[in-house]
C-alpha positions as CSV (number, residue, x, y, z in Angstrom):
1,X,-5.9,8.7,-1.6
2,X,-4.9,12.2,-1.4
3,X,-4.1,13.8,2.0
4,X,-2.7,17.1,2.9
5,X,-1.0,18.1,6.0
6,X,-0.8,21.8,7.5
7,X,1.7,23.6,10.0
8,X,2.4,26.8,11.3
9,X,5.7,26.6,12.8
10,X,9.3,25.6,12.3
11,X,8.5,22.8,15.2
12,X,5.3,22.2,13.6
13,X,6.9,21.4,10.1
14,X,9.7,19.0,11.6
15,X,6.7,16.7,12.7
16,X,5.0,17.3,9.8
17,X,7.3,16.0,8.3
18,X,7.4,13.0,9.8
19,X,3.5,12.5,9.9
20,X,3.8,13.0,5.9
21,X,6.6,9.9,5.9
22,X,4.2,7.5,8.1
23,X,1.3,8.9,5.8
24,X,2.9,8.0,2.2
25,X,4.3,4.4,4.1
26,X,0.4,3.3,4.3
27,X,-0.3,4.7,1.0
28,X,-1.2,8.0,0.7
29,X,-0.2,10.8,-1.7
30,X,0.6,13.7,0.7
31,X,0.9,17.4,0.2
32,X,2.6,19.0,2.8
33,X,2.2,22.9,3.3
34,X,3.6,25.6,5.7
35,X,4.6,29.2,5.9
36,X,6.6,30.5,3.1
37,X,9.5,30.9,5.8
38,X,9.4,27.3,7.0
39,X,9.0,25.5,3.6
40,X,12.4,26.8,2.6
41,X,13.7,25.0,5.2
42,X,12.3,21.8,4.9
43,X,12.6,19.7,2.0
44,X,9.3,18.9,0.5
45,X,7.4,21.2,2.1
46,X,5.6,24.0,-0.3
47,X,4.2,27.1,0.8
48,X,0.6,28.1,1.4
49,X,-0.3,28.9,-1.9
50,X,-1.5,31.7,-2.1
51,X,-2.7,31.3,1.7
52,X,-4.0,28.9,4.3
53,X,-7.4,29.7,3.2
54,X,-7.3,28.7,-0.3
55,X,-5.2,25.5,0.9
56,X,-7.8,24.6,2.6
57,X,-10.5,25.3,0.1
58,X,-8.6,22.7,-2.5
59,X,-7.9,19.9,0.3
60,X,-11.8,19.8,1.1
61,X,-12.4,19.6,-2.6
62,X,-9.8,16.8,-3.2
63,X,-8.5,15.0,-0.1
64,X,-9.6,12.9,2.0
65,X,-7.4,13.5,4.9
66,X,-6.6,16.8,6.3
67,X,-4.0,17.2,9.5
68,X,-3.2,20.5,11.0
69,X,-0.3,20.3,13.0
70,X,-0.9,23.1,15.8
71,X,-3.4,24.8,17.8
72,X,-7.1,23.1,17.5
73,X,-8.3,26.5,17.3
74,X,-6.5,27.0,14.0
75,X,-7.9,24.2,12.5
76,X,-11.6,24.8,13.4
77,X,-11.7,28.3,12.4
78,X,-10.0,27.4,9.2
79,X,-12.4,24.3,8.1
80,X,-15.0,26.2,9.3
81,X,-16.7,27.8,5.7
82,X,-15.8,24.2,4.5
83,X,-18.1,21.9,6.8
84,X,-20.9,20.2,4.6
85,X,-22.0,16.6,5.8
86,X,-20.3,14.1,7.5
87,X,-20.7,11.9,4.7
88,X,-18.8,14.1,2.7
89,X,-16.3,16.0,4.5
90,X,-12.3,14.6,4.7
91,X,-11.0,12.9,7.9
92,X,-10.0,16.1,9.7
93,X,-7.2,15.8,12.8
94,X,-5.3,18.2,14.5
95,X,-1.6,17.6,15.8
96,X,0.2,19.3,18.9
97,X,3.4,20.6,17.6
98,X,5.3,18.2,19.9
99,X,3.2,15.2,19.1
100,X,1.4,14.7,22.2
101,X,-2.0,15.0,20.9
102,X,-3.9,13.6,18.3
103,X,-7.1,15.1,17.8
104,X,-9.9,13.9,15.1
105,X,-12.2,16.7,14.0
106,X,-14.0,15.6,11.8
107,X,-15.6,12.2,10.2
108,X,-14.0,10.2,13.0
109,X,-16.2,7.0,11.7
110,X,-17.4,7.7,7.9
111,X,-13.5,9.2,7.0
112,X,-12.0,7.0,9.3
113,X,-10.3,9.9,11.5
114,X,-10.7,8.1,14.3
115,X,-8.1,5.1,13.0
116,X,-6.0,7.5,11.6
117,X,-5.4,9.3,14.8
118,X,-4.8,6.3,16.7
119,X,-1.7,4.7,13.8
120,X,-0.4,8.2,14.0
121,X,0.0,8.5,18.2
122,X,1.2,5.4,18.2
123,X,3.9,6.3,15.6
124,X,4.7,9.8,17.4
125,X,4.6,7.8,20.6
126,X,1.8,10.4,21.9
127,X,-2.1,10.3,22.7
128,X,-5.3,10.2,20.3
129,X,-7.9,11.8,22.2
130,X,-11.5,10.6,20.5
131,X,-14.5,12.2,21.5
132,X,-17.6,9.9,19.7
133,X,-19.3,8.8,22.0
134,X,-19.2,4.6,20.9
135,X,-15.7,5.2,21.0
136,X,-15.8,6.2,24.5
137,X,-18.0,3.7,25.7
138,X,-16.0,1.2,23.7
139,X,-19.2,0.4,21.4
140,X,-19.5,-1.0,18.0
141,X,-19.5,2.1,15.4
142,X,-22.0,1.1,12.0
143,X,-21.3,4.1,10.3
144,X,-17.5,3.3,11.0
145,X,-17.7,-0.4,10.1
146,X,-19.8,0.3,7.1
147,X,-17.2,2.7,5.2
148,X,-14.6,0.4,6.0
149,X,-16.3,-2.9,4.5
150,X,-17.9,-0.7,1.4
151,X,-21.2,-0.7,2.8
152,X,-24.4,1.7,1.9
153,X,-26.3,2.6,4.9
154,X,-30.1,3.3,4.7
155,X,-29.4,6.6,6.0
156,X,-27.2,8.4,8.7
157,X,-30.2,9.7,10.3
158,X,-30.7,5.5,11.3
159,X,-27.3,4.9,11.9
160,X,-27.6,7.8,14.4
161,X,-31.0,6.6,15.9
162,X,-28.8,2.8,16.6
163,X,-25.9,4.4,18.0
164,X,-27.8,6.0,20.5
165,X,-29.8,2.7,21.3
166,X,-27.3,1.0,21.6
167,X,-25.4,4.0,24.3
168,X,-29.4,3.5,26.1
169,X,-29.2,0.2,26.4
170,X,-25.8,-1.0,25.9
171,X,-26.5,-3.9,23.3
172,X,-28.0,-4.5,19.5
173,X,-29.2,-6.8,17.6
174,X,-27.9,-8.0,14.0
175,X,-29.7,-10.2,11.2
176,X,-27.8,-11.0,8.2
177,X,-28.9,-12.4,5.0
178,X,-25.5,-13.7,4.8
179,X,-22.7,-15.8,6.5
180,X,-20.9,-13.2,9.1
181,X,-17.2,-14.1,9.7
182,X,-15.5,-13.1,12.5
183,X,-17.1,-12.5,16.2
184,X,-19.2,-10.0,16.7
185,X,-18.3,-6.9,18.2
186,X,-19.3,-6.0,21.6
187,X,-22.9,-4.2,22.1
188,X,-23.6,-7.1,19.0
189,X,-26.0,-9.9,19.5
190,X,-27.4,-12.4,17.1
191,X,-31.0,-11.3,16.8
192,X,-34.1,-11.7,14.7
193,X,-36.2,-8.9,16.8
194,X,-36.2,-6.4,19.4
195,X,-35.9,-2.6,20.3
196,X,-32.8,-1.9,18.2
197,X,-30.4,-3.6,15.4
198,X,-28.2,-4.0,12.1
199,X,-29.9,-5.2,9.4
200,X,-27.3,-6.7,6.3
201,X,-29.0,-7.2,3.2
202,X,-29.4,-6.3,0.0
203,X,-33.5,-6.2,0.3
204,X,-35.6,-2.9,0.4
205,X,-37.5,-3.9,3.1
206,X,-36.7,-6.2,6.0
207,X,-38.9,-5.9,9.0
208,X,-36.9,-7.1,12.0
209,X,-36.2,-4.4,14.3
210,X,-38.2,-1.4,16.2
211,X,-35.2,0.6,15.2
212,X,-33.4,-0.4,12.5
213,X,-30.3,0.7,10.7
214,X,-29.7,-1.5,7.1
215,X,-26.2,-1.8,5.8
216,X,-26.3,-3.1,1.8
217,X,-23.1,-5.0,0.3
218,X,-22.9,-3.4,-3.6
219,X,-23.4,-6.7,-5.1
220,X,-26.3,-7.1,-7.1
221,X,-25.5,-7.0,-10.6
222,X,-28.4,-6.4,-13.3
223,X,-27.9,-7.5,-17.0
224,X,-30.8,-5.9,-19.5
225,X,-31.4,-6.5,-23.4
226,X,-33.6,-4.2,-25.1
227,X,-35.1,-3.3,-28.8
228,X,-33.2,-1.0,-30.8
229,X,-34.7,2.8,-29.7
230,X,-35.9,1.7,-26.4
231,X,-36.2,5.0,-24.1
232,X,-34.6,5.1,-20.8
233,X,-38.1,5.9,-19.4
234,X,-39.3,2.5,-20.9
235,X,-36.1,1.2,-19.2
236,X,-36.4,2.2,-16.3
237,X,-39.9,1.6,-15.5
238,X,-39.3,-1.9,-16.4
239,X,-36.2,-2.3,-14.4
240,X,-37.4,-0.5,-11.3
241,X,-40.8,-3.0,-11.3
242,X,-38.8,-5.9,-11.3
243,X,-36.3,-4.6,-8.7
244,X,-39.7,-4.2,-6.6
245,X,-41.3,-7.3,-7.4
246,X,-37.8,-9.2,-5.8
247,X,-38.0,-6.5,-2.8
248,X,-34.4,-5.6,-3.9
249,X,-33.2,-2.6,-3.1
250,X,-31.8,-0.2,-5.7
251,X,-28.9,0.8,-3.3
252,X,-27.3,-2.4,-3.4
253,X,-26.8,-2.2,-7.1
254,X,-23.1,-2.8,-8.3
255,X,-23.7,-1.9,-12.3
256,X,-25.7,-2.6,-15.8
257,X,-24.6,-4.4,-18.3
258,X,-25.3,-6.1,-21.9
259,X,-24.2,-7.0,-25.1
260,X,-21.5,-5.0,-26.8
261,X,-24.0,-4.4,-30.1
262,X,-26.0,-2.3,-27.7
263,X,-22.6,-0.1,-27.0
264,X,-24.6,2.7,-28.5
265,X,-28.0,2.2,-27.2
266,X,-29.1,5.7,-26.5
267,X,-31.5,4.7,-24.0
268,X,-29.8,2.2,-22.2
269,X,-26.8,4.8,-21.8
270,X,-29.1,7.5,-20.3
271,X,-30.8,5.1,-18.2
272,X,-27.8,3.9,-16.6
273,X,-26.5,7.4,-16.7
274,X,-29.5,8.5,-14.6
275,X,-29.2,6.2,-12.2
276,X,-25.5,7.1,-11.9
277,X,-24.9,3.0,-12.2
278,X,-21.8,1.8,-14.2
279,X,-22.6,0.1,-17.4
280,X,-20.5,-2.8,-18.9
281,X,-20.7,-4.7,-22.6
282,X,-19.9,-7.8,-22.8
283,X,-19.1,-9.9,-26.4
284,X,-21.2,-12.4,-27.2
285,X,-18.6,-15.1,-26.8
286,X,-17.9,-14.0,-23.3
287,X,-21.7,-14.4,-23.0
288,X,-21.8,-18.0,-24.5
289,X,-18.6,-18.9,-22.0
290,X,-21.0,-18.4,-19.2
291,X,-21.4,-21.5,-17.2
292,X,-24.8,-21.9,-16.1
293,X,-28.6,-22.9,-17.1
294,X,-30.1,-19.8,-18.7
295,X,-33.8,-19.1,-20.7
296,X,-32.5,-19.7,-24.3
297,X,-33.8,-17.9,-27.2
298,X,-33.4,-19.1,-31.0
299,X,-34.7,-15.5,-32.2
300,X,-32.4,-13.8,-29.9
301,X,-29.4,-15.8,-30.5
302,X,-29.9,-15.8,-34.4
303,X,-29.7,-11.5,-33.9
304,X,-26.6,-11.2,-31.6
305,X,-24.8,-14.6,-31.5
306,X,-26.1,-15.7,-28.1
307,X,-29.5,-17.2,-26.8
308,X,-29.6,-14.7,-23.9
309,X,-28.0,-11.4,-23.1
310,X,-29.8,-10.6,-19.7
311,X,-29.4,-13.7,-17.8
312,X,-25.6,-14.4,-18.8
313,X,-24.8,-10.7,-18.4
314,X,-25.8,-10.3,-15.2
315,X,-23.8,-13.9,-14.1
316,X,-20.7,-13.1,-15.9
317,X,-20.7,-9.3,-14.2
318,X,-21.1,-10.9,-11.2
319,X,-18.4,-13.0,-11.3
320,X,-20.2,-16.4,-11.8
321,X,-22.4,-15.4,-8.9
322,X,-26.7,-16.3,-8.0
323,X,-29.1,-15.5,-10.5
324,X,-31.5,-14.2,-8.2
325,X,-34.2,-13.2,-10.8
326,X,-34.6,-15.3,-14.2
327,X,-35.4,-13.2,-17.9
328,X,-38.5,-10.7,-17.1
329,X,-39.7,-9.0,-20.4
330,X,-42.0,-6.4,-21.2
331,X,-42.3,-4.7,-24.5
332,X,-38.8,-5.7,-25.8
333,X,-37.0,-5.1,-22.5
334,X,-35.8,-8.2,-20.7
335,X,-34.3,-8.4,-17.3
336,X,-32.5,-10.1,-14.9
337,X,-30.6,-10.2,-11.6
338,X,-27.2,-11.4,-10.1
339,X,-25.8,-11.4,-6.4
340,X,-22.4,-12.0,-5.9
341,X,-21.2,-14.7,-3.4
342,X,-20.8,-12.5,-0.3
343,X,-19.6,-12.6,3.8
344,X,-20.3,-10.3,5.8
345,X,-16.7,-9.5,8.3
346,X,-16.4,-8.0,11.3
347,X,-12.8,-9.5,11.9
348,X,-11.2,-6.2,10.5
């Protein structure tokens, strides 16, 4: 995790210094920039190469936390060419040069700004001032939540739309297909209808709430064998029919995998390509080592050593998990799905 941290004064750089040490103690690999005439003094600190504007051109490219130590003004005329989407910018905060003040900019929830400021005003002994309004109102955050546990969110504009049902009316509903550990957060209610709720599953559709944000655990792992020259088209028509036919949505999908003879499958490397899924191989004793009841083939197991490649892919990638959808084939394409064991936490 790459963060970089600005300042503008000799006072400035002194605490920057110390935010970069509390910084690189929880993990992160820290840059630390000033003015020419500041770095020289501090150890560690480089100078704005070639200027602040360039800086800060690279740190939205790479980083994922940004700290400007110094007037609030500074910092939002400088990120201001930068701003794309919440979903994509860094955590942005801004730092009083004495410490008093710690300020989240930007992606207070998604970047996790919000947390950061709060660890570092309690390390500088000072004040995080957030602004978002669940925050304020001491409310459960999804988008928040859902970065920090990994999960994909139907869409921001929903996560937006339950936020402010939830400020309206000062509870929500959640349905899980899966065990929830921990207690629920407040505004949270065990709920399998109503105006407004969280949704956790890894379904396309789940019809429970008026308003409905859906938060998907990347767990569902889908193994595929295929004739030698199969397209990717053929592919992923064939894979995309069964993920409908098992309402499963294609958002919750962890990776592809097979049988290491298919390595250089043209069409099963473009379709997972396409799909921007990773794709594993797996031998075909790894295959065979696969506890489990599967839909055994003589033909197949006389070609590659094993008497099915979809079924025990898709178990073995997800780490002995649920075969949720046996062998489908069509046309020399055969299919099948995995889910992972899986608990949904809110004790974080």
């Amino acid at each position: 995790m790459k963060a970089v941290v600005f300042s503008f004064t000799q006072a400035g750089t002194a605490l920057g210094c110390r935010v970069v040490a509390h910084l690189r103690g929880e993990g992160w690999d820290v840059r630390q920039a000033s003015l020419k005439k500041f770095a020289v003094v501090q150890e560690g600190v480089l100078p704005f190469t070639p200027n602040l504007h360039d800086e800060a051109a690279r740190a939205f490219e790479a980083a994922r936390l940004v700290v400007f130590i110094g007037a609030a003004g500074i910092a939002v005329r400088t990120i201001a060419p930068f701003i794309r989407h919440k979903d994509l910018d860094p955590a942005v905060l801004v730092i009083d040069e004495k410490g008093q003040f710690v300020i989240p900019l930007l992606s207070g929830h998604i970047g996790g700004a919000n947390a950061i400021a709060r660890r570092l005003a309690e390390e500088l002994q000072g004040q995080a001032v957030v602004t978002t309004a669940t925050d304020v109102n001491a409310l459960f955050a999804v988008d928040e939540w859902a970065a920090r546990q990994g999960l994909r969110l139907s869409s921001l504009a929903d996560a937006k739309a339950f936020a402010a049902a939830m400020l309206e009316k000062g509870a929500a509903g959640v349905y899980s297909d899966f065990p929830l550990q921990g207690p629920l957060p407040q505004g949270l209610v065990y709920a399998f209808h109503g105006d407004a709720g969280l949704v956790i599953t890894t379904k396309a559709q789940v019809p429970v709430f008026r308003t409905t944000v859906v938060a998907r655990p990347v767990i569902v792992h889908v193994g595929i064998g295929c004739r030698k020259g199969t397209t990717a088209r053929d592919i992923a028509y064939w894979v995309n029919a069964v993920l409908q036919r098992a309402n499963l949505s294609p958002d919750a999908i962890a990776d592809v995998s097979s049988i290491d003879v298919k390595r250089g499958e043209a069409g099963l490397l473009a379709f997972a390509k396409a799909q921007q899924w990773p794709l594993h191989f797996f031998t075909a004793d790894e295959l065979n080592a696969v506890p489990g009841d599967f839909t055994a083939s003589d033909f197949v197991k006389e070609r590659v050593g094993t008497d099915n490649v979809c079924e025990r892919a898709a178990v073995l990638a997800s780490h002995q998990g649920t075969l949720i959808v046996t062998k489908q084939s069509r046309r020399g394409i055969t299919v099948a799905v995995a889910c992972e064991r899986y608990q949904a936490r809110f004790d974080y």
